[in-house]
SEVEXDREN-217450 format. One record per residue: residue in one letter; chain; x, y, z of N, C-alpha, C, O in turn; residue number from 0. Coordinates in pm, 1 decimal, padded with zeros to 6 digits. Atoms other than C-alpha are relative to their C-alpha. Example, Ala and Ser with C-alpha at 12.3 -4.5 7.8 and 13.67 -1.06 7.14 Angstrom:
# SEVEXDREN-217450
ATOM   timi   keke       n_xx       n_yy       n_zz      ca_xx      ca_yy      ca_zz       c_xx       c_yy       c_zz       o_xx       o_yy       o_zz   tivo
ATOM      A      A    00089.0   -00119.0    00000.0    01230.0   -00450.0    00780.0    00090.0    00120.0    00000.0    00193.6    00118.1    00066.5      0
ATOM      S      A   -00082.0   -00119.0   -00006.0    01367.0   -00106.0    00714.0   -00077.0    00109.0    00073.0   -00026.1    00219.8    00089.9      1
END
This chain:
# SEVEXDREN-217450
ATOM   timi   keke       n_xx       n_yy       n_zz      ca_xx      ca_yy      ca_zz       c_xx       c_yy       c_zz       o_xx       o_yy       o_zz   tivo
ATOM      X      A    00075.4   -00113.1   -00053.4    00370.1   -01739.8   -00369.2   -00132.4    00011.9   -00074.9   -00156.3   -00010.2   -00193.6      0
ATOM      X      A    00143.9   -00016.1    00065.6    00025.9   -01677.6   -00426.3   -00010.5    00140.8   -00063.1    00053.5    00230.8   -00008.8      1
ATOM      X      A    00067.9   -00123.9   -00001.3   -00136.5   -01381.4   -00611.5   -00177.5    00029.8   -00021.0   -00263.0   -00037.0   -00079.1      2
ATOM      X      A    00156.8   -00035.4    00014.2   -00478.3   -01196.6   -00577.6   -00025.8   -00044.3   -00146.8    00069.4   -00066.0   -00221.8      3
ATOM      X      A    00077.0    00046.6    00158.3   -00673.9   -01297.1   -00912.1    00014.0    00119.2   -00058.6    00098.6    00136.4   -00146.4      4
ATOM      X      A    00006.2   -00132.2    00076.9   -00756.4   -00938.9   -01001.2    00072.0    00074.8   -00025.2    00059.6    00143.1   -00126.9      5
ATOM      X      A   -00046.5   -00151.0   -00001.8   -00519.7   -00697.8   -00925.6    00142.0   -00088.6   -00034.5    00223.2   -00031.8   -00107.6      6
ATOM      X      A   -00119.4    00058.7    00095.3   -00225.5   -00979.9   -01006.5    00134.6    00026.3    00063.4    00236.8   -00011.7    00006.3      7
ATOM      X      A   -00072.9   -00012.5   -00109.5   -00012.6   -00863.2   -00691.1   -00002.1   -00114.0    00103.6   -00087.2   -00200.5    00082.5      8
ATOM      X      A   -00030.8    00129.6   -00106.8    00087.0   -01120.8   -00382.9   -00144.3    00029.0    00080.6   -00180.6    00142.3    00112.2      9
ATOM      X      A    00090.4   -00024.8   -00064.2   -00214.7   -01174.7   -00213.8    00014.9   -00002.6    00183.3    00131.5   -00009.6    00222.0     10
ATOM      X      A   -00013.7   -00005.0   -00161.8   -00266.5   -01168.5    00213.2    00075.2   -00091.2    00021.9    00191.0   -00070.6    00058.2     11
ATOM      X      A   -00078.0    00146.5   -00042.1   -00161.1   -01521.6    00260.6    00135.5    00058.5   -00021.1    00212.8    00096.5    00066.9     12
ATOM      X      A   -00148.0    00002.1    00029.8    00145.2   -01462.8    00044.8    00087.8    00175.7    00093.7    00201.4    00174.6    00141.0     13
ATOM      X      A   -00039.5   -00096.4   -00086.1    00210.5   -01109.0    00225.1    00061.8   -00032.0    00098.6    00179.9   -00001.5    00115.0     14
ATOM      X      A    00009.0    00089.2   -00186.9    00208.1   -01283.6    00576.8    00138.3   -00036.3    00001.1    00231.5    00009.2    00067.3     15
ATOM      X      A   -00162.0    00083.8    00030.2    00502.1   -01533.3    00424.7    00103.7    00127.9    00018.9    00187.9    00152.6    00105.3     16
ATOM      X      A   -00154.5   -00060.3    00025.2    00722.6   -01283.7    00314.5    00050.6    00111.3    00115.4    00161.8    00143.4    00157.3     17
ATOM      X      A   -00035.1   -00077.2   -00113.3    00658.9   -01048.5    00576.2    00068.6   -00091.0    00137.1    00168.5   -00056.4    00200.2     18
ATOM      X      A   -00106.8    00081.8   -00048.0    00775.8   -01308.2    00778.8    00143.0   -00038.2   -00070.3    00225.3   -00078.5    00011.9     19
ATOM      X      A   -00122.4    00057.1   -00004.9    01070.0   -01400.8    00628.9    00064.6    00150.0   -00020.7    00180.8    00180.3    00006.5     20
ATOM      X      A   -00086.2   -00180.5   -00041.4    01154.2   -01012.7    00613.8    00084.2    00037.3    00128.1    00197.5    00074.2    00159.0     21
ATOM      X      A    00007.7    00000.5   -00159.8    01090.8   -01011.7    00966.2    00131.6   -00059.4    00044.7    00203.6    00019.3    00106.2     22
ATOM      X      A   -00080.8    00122.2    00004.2    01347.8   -01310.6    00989.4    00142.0    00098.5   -00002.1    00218.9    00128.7    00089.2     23
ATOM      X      A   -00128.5   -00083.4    00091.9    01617.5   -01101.1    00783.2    00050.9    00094.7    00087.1    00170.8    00096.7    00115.2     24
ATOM      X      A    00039.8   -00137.3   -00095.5    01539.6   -00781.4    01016.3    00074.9   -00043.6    00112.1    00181.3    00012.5    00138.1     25
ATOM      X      A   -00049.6    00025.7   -00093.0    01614.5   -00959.6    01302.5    00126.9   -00028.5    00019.2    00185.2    00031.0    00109.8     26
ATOM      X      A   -00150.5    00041.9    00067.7    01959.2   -01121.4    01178.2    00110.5    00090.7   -00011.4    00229.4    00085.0    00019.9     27
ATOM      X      A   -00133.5   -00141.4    00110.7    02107.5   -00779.1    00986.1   -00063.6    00108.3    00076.1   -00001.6    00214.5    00082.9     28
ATOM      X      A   -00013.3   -00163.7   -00051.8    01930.6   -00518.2    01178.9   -00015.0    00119.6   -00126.2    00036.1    00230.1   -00107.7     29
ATOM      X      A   -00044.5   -00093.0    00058.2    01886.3   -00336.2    00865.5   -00149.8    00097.8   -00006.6   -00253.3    00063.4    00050.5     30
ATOM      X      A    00148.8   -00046.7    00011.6    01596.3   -00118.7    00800.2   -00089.8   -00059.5   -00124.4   -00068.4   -00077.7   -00244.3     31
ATOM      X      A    00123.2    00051.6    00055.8    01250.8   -00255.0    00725.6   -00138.8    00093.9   -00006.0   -00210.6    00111.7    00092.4     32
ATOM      X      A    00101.7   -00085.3   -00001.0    00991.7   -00033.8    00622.3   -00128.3   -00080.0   -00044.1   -00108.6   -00176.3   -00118.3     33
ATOM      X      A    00087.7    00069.7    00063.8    00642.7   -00153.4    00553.0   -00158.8    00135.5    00013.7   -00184.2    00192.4    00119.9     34
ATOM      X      A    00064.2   -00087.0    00006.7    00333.0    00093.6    00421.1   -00120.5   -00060.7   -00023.0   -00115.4   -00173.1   -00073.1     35
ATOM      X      A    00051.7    00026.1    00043.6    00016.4    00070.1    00387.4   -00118.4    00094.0   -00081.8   -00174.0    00187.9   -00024.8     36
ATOM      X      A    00055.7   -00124.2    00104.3   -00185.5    00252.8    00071.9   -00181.1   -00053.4    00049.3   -00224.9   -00168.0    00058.9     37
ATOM      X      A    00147.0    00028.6    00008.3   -00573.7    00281.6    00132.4   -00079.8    00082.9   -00111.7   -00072.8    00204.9   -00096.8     38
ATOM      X      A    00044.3   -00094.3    00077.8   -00790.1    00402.4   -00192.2   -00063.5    00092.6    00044.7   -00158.5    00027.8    00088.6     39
ATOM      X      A    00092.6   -00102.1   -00084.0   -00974.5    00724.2   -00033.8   -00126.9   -00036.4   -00112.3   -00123.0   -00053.2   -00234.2     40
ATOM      X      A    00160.7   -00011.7    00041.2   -01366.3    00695.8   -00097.0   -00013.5   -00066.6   -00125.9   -00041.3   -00019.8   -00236.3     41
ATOM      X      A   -00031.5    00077.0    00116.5   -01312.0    00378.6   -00286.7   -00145.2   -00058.8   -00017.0   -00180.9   -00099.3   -00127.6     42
ATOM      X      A    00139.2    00073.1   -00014.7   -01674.6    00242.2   -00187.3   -00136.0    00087.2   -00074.8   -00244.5    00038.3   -00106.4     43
ATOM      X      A    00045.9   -00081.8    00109.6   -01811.6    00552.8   -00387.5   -00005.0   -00033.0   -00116.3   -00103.1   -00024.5   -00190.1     44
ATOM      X      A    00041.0   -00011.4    00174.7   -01681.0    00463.7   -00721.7   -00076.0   -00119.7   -00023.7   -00143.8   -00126.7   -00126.2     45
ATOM      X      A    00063.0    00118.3    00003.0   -01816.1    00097.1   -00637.2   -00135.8    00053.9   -00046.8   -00178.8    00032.6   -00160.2     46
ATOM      X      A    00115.6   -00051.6   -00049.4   -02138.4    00279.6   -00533.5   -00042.1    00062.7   -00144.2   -00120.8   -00011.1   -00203.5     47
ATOM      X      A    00013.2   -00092.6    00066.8   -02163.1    00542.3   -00808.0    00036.9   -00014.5   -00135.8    00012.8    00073.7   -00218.2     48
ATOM      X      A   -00037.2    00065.7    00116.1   -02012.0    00318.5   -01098.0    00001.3   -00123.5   -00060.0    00014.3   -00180.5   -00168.4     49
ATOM      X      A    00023.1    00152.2   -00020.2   -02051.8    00027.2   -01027.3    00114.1   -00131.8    00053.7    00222.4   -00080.4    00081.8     50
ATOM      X      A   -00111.5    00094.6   -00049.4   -01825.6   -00314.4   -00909.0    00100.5    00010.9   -00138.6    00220.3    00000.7   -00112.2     51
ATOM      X      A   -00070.4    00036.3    00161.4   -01675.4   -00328.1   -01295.6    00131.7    00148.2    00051.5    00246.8    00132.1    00091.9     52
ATOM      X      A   -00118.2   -00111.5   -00055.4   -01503.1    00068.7   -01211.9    00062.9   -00036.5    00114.8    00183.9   -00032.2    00092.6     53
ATOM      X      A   -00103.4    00020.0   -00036.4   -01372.9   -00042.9   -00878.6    00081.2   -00124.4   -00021.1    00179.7   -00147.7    00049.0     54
ATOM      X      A   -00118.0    00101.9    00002.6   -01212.3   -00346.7   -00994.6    00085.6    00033.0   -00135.1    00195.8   -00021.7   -00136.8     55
ATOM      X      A   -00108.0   -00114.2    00042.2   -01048.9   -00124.6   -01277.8    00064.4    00065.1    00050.9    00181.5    00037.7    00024.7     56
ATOM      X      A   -00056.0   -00081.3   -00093.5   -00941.8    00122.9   -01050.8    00105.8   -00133.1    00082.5    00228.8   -00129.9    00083.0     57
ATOM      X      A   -00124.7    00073.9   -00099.6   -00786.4   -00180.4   -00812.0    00114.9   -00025.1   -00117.6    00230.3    00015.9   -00105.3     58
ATOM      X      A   -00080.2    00075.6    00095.2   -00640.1   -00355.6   -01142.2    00163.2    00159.9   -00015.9    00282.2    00152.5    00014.8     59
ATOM      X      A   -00069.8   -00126.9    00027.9   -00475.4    00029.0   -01235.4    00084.1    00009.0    00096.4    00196.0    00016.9    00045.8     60
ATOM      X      A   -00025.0   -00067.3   -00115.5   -00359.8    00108.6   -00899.8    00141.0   -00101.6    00055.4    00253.4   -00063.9    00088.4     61
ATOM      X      A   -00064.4    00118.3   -00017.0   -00211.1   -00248.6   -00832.9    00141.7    00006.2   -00090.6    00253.7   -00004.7   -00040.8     62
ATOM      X      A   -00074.7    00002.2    00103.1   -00025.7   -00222.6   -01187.0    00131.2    00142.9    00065.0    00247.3    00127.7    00102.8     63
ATOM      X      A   -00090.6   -00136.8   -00030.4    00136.5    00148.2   -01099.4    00082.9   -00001.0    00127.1    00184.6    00067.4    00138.4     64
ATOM      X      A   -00060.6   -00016.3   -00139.6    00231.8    00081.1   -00734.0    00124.7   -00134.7   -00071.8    00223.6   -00108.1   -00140.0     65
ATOM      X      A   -00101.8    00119.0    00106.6    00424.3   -00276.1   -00881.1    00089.8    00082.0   -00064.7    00208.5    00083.3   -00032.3     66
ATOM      X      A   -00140.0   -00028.8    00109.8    00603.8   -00088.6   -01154.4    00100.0    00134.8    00067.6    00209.4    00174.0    00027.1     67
ATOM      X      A   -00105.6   -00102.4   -00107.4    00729.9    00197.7   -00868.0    00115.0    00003.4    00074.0    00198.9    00079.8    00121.8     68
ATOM      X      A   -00111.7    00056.0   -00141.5    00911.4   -00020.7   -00668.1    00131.5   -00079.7   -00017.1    00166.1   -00083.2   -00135.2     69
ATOM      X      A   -00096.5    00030.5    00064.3    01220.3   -00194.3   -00667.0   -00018.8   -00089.3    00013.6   -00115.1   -00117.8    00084.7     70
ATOM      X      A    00017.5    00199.8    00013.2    01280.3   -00608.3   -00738.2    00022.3   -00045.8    00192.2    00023.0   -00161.2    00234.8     71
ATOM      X      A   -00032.8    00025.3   -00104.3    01344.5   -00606.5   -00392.7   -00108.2    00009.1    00135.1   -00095.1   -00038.9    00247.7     72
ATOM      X      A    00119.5   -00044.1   -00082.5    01015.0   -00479.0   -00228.9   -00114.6   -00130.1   -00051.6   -00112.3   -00231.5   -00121.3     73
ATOM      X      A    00117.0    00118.5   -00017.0    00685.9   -00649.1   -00178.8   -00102.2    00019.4   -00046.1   -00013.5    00074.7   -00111.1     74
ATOM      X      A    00139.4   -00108.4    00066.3    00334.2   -00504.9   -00334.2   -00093.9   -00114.0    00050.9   -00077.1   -00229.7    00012.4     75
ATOM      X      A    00149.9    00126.9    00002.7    00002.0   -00714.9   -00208.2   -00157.2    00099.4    00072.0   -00169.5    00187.3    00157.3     76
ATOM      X      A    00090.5   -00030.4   -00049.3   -00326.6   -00648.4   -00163.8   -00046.9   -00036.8    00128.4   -00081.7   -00154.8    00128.4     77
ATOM      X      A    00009.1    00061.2   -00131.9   -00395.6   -00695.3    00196.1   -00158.8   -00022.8   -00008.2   -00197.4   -00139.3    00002.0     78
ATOM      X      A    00167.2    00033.6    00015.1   -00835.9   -00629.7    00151.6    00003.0    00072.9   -00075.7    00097.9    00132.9   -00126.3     79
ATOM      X      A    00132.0   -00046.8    00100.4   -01088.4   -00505.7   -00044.8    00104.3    00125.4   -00059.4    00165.1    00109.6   -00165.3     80
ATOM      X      A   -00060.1   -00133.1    00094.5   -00913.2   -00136.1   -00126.6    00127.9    00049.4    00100.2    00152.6    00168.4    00120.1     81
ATOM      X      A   -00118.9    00001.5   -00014.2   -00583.9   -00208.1    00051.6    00144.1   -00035.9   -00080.6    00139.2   -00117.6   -00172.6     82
ATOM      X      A   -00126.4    00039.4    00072.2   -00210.7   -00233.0   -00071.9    00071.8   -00008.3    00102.7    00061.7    00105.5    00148.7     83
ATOM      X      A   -00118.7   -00002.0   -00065.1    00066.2   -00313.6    00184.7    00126.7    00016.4   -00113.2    00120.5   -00035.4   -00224.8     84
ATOM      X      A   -00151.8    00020.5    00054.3    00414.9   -00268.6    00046.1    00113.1   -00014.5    00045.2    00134.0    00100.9    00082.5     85
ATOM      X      A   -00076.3   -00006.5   -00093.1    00744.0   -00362.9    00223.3    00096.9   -00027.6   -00104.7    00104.7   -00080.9   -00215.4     86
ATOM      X      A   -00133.3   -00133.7    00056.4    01065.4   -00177.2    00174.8    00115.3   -00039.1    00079.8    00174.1    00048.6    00143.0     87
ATOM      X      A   -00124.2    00034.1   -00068.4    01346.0   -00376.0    00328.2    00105.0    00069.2   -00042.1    00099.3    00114.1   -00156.6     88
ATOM      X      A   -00132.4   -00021.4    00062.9    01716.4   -00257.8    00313.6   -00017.6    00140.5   -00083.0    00042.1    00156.8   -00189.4     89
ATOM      X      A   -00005.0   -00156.1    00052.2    01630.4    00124.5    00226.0   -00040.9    00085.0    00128.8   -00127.2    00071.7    00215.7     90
ATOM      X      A   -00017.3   -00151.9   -00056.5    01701.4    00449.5    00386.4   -00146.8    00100.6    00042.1   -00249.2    00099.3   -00026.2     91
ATOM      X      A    00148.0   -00033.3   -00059.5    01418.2    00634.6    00565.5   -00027.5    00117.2   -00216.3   -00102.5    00105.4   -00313.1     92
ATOM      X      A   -00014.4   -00074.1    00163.8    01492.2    00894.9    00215.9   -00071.3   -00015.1   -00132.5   -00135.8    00069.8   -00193.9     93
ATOM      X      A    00009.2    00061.0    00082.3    01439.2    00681.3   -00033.0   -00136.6   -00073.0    00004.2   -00171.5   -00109.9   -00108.0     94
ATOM      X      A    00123.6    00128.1   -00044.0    01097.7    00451.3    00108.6   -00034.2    00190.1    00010.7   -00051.6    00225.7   -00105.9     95
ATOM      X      A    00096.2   -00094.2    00018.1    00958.0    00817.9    00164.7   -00035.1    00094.0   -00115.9   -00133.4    00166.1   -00132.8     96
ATOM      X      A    00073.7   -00067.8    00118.2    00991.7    00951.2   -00167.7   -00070.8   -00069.8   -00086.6   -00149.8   -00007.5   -00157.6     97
ATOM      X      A    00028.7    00090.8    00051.6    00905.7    00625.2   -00322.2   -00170.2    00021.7    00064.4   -00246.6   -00009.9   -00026.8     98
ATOM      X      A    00126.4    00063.7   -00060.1    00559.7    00610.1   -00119.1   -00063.3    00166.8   -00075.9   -00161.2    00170.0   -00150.4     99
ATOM      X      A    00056.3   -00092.2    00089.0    00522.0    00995.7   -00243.6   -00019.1   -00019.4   -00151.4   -00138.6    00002.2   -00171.8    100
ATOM      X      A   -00003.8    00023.8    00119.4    00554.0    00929.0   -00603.9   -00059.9   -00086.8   -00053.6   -00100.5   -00082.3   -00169.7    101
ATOM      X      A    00178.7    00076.6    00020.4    00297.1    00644.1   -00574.7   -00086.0    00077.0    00013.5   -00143.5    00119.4   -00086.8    102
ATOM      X      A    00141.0   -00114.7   -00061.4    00044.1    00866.4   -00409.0   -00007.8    00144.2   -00178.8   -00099.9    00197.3   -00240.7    103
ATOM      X      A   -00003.0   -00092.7    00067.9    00142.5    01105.1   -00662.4   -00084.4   -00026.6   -00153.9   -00191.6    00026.9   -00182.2    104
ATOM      X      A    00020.7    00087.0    00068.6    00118.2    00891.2   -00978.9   -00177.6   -00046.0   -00022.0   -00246.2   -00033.8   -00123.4    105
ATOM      X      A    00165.0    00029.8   -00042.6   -00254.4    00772.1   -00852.1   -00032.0    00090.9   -00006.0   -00148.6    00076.9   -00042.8    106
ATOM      X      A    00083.2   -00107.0   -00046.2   -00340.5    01126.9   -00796.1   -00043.3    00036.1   -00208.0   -00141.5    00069.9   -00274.1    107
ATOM      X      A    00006.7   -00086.0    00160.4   -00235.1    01210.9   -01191.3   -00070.9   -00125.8   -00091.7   -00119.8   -00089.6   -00198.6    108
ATOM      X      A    00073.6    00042.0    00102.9   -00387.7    00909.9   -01354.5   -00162.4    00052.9   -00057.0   -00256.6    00102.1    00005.1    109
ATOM      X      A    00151.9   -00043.1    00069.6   -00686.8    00975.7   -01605.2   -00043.6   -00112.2   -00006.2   -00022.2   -00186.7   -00101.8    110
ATOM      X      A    00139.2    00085.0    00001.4   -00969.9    00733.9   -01464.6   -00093.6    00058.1   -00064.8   -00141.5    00171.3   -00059.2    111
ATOM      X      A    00138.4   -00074.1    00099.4   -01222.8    00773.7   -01692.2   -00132.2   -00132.8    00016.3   -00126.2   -00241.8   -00040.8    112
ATOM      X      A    00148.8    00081.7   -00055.0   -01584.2    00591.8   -01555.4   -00129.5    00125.7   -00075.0   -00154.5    00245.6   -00062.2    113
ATOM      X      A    00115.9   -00034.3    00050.1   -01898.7    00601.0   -01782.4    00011.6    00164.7   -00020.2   -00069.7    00244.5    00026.4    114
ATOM      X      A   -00050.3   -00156.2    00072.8   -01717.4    00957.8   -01955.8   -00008.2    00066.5    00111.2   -00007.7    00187.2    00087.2    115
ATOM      X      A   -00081.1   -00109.0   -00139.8   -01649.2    01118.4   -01634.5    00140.7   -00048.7    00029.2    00180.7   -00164.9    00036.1    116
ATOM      X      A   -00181.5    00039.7   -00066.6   -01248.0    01165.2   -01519.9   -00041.9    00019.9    00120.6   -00123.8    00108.9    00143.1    117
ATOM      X      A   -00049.7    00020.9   -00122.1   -01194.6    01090.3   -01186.5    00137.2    00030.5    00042.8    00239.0    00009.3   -00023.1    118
ATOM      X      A   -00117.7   -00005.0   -00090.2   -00946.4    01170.9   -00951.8    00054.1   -00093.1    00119.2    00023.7   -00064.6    00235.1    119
ATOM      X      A    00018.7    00124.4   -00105.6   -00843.2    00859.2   -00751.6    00127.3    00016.3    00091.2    00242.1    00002.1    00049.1    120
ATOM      X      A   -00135.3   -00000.7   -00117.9   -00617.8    00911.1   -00397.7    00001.6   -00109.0    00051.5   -00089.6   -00191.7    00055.5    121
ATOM      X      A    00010.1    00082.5   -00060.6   -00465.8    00710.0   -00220.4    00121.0    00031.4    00161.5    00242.6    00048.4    00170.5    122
ATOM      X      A   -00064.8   -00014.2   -00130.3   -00392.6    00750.4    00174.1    00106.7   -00094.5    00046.7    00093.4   -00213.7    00019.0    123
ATOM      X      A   -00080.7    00048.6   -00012.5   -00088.6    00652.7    00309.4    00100.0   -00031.0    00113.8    00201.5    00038.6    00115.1    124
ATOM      X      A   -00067.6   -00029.9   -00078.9    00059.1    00516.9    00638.7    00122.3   -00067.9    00022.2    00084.3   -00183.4    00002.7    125
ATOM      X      A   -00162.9    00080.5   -00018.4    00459.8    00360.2    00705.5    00046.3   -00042.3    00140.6    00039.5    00044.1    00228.0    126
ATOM      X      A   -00063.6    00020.2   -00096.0    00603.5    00208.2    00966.3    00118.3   -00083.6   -00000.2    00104.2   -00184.0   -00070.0    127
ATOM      X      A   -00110.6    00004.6   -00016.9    00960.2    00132.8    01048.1    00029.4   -00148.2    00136.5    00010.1   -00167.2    00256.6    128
ATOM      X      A   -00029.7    00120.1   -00123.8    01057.7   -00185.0    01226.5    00122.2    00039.0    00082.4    00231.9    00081.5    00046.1    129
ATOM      X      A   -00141.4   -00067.2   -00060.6    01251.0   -00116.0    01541.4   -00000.2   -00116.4    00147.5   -00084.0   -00205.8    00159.2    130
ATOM      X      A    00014.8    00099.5   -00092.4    01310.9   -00314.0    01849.6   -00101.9   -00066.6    00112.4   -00132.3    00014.9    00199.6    131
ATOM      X      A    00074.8    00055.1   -00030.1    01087.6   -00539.3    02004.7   -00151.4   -00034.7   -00071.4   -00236.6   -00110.6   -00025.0    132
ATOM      X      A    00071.3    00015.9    00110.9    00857.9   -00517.4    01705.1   -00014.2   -00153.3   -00057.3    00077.7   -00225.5   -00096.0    133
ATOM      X      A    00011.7    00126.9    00119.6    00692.0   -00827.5    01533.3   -00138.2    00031.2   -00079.1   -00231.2    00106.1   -00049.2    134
ATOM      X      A    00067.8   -00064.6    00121.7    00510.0   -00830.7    01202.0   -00168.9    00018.2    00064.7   -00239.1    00097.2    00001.6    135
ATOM      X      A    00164.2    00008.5   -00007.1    00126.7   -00876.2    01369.3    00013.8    00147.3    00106.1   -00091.0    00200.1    00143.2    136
ATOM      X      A    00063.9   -00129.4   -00088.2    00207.5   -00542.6    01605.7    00037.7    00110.4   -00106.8   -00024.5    00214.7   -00086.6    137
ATOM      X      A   -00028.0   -00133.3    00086.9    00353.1   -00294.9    01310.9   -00140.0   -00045.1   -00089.3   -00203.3    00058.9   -00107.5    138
ATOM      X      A    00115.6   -00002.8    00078.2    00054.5   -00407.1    01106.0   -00114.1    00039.2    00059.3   -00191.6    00112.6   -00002.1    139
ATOM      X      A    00112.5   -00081.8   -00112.4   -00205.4   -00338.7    01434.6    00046.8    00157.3   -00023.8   -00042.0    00232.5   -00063.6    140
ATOM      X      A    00002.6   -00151.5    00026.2   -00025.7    00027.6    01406.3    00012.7    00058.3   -00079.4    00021.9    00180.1   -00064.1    141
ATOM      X      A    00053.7   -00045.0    00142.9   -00059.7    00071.5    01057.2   -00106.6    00016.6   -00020.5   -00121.2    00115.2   -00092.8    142
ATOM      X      A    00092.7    00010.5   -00011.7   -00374.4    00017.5    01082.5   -00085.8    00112.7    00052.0   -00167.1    00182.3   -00008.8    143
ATOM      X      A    00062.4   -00090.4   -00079.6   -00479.0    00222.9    01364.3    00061.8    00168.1   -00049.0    00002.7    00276.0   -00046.2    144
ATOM      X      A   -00058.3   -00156.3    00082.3   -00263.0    00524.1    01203.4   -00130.7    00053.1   -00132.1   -00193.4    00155.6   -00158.7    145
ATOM      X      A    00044.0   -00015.6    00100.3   -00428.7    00480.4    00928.3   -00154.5    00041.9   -00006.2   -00222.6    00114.2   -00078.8    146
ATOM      X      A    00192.8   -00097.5   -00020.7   -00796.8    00541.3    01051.4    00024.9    00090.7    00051.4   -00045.7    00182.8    00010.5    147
ATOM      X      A   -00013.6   -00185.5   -00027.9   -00651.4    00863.2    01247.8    00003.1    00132.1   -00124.0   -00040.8    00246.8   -00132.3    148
ATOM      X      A   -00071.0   -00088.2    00127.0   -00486.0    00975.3    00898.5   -00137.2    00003.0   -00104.0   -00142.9    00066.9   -00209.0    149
ATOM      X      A    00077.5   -00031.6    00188.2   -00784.2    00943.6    00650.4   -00152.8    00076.2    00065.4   -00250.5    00119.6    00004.4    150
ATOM      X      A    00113.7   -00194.5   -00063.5   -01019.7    01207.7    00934.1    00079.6    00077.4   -00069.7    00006.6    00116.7   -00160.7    151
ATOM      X      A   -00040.6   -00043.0    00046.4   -00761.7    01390.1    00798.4   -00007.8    00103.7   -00157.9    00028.1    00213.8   -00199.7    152
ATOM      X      A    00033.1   -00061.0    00159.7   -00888.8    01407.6    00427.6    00056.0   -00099.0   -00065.7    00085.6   -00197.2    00002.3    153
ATOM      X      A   -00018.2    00096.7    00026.6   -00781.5    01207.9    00175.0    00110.2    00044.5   -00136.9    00111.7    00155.3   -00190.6    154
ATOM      X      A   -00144.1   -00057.6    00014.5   -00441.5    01194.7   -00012.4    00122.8    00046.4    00116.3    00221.6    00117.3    00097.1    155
ATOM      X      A   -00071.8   -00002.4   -00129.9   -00280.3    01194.1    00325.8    00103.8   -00072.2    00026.0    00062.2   -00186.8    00009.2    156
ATOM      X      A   -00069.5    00053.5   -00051.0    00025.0    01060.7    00439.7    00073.1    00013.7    00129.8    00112.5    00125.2    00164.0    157
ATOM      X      A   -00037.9    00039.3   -00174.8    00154.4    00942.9    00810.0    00111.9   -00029.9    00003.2    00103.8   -00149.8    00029.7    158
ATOM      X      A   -00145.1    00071.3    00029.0    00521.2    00866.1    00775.7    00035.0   -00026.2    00140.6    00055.4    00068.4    00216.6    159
ATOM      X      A   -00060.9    00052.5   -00144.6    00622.3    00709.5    01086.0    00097.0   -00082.8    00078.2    00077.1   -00176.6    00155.4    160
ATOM      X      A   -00138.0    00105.6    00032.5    00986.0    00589.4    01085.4    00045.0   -00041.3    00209.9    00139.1   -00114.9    00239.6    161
END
């Protein structure tokens, strides 16, 4: 499996794989497959306003905390620029929704600190639930599209959509 350079998570390519062979599993056992995706809110700001060095801290941070949330069994990758997918096979709608809170949460309470200013860094959040007739390139089209409805919204948002 590959990982991104920076942030040290599975990168797209390697995402793709496993989400396929999830997919695979899903189809077989029927069990539940959740898959989310985290977007940093007004991540092109701290780029903007701090420079490239703060957001590739911020990704490195963000990357690290979502990773150590999850269980050996889930997936963490950067999909782009100030994306995270994560997929949540073999858990309970329960459990994948407090887990995706307690990231969001986590991100909300770290102390970013850029050129002696703290920051507050969110991160928006939408899920989707594999269910029949589903394959991995159409739950990722409606993650997607959730996900630009959810962050008009404001930011720190989550879409849970089992």
């Amino acid at each position: 499996m590959l990982l991104d350079p920076l942030t040290k998570v599975y990168n797209r390519t390697a995402l793709l794989d496993k989400l396929e062979i999830e997919y695979r599993r899903w189809l077989k056992n029927q069990h539940p497959l959740w898959v989310v995706v985290f977007d940093i809110d007004k991540f092109k700001s701290i780029n903007h306003n701090f420079g490239y060095s703060a957001g590739d801290k911020a990704l490195k941070i963000i990357a690290k905390t979502i990773a150590n949330s999850v269980d050996k069994t889930d997936t963490v990758a950067r999909f782009s620029g100030e994306e995270f997918i994560l997929i949540m096979p073999e858990q309970n709608e329960a459990t994948s929704l407090a887990k995706v809170r307690e990231i969001q949460k986590k991100i909300s309470n770290l102390p970013f600190k850029f050129r002696d200013q703290l920051l507050t860094i969110t991160l928006t959040a939408t899920s989707a639930l594999f269910s029949q007739n589903d394959i991995p390139e159409d739950v990722l089209e409606r993650l997607h599209k959730t996900l630009s409805h959810t962050q008009k919204l404001g930011p720190n948002q989550l879409a849970w959509n089992p």
